[in-house]
C-alpha positions in Angstrom: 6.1 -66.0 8.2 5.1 -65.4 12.2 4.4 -68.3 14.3 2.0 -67.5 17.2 0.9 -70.0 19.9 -0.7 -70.0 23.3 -1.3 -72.4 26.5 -3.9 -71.9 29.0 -2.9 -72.7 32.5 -6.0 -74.6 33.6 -3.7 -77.1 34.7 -0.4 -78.7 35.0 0.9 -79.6 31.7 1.1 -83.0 30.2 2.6 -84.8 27.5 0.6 -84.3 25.0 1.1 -80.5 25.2 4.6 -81.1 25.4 4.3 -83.5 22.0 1.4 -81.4 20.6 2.8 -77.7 21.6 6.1 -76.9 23.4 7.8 -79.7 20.5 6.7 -77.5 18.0 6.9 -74.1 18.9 10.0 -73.8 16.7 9.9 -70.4 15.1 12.6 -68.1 16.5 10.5 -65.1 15.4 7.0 -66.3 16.6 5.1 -65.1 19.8 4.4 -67.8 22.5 2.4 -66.6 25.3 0.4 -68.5 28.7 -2.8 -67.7 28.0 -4.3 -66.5 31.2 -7.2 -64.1 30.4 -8.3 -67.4 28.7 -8.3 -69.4 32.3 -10.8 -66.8 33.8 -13.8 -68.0 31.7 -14.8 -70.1 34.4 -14.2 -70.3 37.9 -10.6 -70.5 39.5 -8.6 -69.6 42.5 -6.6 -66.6 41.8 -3.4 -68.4 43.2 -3.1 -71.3 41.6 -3.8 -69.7 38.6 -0.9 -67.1 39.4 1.2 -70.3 40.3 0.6 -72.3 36.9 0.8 -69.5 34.9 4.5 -68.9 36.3 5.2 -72.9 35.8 3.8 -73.1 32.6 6.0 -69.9 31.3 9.0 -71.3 33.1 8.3 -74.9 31.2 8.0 -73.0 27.6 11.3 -71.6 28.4 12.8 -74.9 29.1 11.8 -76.6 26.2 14.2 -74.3 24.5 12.2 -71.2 23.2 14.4 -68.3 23.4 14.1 -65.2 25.5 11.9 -62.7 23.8 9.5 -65.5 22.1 7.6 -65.9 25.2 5.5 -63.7 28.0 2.4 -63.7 29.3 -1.3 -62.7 27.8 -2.6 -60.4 30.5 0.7 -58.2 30.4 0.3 -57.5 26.9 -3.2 -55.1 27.3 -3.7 -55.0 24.0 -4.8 -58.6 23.8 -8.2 -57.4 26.1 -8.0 -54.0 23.6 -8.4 -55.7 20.5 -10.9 -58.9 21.6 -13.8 -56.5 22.7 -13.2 -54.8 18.8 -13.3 -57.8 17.8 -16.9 -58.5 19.7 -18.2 -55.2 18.0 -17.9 -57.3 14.6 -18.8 -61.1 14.9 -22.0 -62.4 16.1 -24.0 -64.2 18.6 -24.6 -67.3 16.5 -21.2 -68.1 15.0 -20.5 -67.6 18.9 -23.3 -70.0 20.3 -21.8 -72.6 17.6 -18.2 -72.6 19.2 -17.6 -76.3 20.6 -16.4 -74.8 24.2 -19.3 -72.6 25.1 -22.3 -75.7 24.0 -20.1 -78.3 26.6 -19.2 -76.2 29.1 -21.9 -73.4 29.3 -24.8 -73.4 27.1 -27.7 -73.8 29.2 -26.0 -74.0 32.7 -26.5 -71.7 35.6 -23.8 -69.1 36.2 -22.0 -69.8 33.1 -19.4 -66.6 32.5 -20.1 -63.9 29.7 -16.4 -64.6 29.1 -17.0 -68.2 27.9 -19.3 -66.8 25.4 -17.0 -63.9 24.0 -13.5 -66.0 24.7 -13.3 -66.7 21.0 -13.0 -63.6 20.5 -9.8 -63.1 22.6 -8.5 -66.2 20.8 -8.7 -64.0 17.4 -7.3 -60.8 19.1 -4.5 -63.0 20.3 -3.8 -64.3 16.7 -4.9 -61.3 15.1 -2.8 -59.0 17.0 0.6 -60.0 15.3 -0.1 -60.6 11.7 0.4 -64.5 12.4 0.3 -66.2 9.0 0.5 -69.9 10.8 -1.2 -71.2 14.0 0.3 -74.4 15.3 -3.1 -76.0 17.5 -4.2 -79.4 18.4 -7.3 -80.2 17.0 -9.9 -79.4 19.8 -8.7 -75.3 18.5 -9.7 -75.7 14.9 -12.8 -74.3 14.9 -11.8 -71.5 17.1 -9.0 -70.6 14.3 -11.5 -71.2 11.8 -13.4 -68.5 13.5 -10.5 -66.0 13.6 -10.4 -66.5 9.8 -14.0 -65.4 9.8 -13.6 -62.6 11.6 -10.4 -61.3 9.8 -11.9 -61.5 6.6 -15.6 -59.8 7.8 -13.3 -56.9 9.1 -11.1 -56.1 6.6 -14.6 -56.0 3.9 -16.2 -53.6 6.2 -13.4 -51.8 7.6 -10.4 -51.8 5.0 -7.4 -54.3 5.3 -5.9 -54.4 8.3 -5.6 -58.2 9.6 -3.2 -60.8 7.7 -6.0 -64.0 7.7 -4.1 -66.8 9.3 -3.6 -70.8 8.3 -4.2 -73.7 10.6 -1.2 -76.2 11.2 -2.1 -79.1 12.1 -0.1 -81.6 14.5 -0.4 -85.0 12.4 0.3 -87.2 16.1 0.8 -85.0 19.0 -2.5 -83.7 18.4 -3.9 -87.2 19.4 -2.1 -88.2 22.2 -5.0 -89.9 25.0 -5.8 -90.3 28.2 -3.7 -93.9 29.4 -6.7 -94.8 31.7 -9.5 -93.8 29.3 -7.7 -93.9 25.1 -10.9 -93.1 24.1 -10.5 -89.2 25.6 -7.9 -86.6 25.3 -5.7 -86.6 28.0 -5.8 -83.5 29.6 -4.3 -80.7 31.5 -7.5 -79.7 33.2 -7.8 -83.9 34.6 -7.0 -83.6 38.7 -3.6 -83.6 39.4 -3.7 -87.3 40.4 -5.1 -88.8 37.6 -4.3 -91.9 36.7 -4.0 -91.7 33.1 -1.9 -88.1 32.4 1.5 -87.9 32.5 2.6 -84.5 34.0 5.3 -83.3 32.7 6.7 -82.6 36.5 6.3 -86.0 37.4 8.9 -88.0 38.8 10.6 -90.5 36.3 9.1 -93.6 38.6 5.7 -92.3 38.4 5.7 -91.2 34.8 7.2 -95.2 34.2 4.3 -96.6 36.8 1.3 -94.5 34.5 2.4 -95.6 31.3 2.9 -99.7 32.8 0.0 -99.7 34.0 -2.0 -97.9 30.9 -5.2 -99.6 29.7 -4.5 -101.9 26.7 -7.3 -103.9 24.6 -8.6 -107.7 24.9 -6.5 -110.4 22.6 -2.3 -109.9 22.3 -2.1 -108.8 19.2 0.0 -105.6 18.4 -1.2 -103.3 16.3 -2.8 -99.6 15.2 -6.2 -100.3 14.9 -8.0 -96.8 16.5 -11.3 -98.7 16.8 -10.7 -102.2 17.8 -7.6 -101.1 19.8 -7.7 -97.6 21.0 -4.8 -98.5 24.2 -2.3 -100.0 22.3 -2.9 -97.6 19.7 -2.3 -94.6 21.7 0.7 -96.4 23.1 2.2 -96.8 19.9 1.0 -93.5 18.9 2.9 -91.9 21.8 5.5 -93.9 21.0 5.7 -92.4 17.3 5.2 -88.9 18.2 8.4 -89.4 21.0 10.8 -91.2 18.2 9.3 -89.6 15.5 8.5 -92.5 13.9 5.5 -94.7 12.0 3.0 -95.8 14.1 2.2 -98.6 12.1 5.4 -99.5 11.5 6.0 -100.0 14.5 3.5 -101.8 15.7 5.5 -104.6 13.8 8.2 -105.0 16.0 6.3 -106.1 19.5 4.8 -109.6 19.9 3.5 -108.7 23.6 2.0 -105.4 25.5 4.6 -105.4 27.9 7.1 -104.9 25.5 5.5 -101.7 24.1 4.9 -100.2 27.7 8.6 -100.7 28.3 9.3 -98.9 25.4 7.0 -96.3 25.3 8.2 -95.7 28.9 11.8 -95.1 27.9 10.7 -93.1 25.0 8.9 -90.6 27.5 11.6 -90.5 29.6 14.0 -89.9 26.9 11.9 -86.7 25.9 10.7 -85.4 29.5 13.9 -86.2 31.7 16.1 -83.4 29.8 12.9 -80.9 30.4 12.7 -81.2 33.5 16.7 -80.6 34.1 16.2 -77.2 32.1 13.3 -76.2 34.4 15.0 -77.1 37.8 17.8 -74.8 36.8 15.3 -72.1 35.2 13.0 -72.1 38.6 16.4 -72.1 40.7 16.8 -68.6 38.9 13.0 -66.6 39.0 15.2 -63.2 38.5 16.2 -65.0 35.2 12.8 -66.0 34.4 11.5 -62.5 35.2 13.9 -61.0 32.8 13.3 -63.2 29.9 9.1 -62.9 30.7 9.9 -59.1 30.5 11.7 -59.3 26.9 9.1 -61.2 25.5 6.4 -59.0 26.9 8.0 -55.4 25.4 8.6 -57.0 22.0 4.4 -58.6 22.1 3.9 -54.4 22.7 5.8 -53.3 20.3 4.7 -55.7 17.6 0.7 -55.5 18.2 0.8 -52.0 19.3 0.5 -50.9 15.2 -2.1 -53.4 14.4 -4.6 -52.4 17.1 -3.8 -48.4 16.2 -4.8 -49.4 13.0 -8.1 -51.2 14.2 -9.1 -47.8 16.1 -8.5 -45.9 13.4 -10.8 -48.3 11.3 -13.7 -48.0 13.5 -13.8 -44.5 13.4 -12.8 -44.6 17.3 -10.5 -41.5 16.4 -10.0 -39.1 13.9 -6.6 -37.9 14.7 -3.1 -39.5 13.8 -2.5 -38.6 17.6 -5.5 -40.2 18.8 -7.6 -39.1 21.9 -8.5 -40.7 25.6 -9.2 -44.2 26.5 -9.1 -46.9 24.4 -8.0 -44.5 21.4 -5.4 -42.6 23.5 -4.0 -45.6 24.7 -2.4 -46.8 22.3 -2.2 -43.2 20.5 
């Protein structure tokens, strides 16, 4: 079975992609790339993208995933090769329903042809590898849905070439929220300074300071009540996904707020602190970095490099075993 995962580096990572992602990206087999073509869909500044794509590869190395698991998108051609294939065979109203493209670009000036398509890239990306299991929190579900889709349309029309991949689900991590807003995702596209992510660079006082001063609910109650209590549930919630405990259960054991924060605190800590070790000695070594990026980038060619051959060859983009120019020749 083959794990594939990816992280866009519109931003500094948080905890919940730590607790949603970089926790489970377990399979010693799988591909985990920073997905950087992805960031491009709407405007950025070329060097900080450069920058957090090199920080977010470095912290996917420090979480533990070993060398040859993990490289970056936009090394691996074939990722752009296979999406616009891809384009040639979904259509522009399974596209106009993707979540993304109605918040972000339906209707508004200048909105990227990328952010339209990008859905597509998302497929290649799974597509590319014969994933059978795609570990995503739950704002990607439709998009994997759609890679299903897709999969299945091409091998009826063209002949079986893609294996059609299964969502797995995050039962916590996948909620973690905002500590200022629980009502919202917190996220790694929030300004650097917000009050309510946890970054998962962040200096141990600060990361304590956020989660002390999170927003709770009226009345003193503990307990994990999503509607009536969306703070202390998302405390307790955090607190779960970091112990690997019951939510619920938990909630038993405090009689005041301040408790929880203290423990939720310690929790975080307890999970971040030995990260951030990893990466201070990784990012003390960018020749070692460089190296490991480069292992995980010729083993990404060499394992889609058969898959999009086989997609050419489908389409009727060349009739030779050798193949011919361009696209075709490219991978020939």
């Amino acid at each position: 079975m083959t794990s594939l995962s990816g992280i866009t580096p519109s931003g500094r990572l948080t905890l919940g992609n730590h607790l949603g992602a970089l926790r489970r990206f377990t399979d010693p087999d799988g591909f985990y790339f920073v997905a950087n073509l992805h960031a491009m869909t709407t405007k950025h500044d070329p060097r900080r993208l450069a920058a957090l794509t090199r920080e977010t590869a470095t912290l996917m190395l420090a979480a533990g995933l070993p060398a040859g698991t993990v490289f970056v998108q936009a090394d691996v051609p074939a990722h752009a090769q296979l999406a616009y294939l891809l384009e040639c065979t979904s259509y522009v109203g399974e596209l106009a329903r993707m979540i993304q493209y109605k918040e972000k670009g339906r209707g508004k000036p200048m909105t990227r042809a990328s952010l339209f398509t990008y859905p597509c890239l998302m497929a290649a990306d799974i597509l590319l590898y014969g994933t059978d299991r795609v570990p995503v929190g739950g704002d990607q579900d439709q998009h994997v849905e759609l890679a299903r889709d897709i999969a299945i349309r091409f091998n009826r029309e063209y002949g079986e070439t893609f294996v059609v991949p299964e969502l797995a689900k995050a039962a916590l991590a996948m909620r973690i929220k905002d500590l200022a807003n629980p009502t919202a995702k917190m996220s790694k596209s929030a300004a650097d300074d917000a009050v309510g992510t946890i970054r998962l660079l962040d200096p141990p006082d600060v990361i304590r300071r956020q989660i002390l001063r999170a927003v709770t609910d009226s009345g003193t109650e503990v307990r994990h009540d999503e509607e009536a209590k969306p703070g202390i549930t998302n405390l307790l919630e955090i607190l779960a996904t970091c112990t690997d405990g019951d939510p619920v259960a938990l909630a038993a054991a405090y009689s005041s707020y301040g408790e929880l924060k203290a423990d939720v605190a310690e929790a975080v800590l307890s999970v971040i602190e030995p990260l951030q070790k990893e990466y201070a000695v990784l990012a003390s070594e960018p020749g070692a970095v460089d190296g490991m990026l480069a292992q995980g980038r010729d083993r990404a060619i060499a394992a889609g490099e058969p898959r999009l051959r086989a997609a050419i060859r489908a389409m009727g983009l060349t009739g030779s075993e050798a193949g011919g120019t361009g696209l075709a020749g490219s991978v020939g």
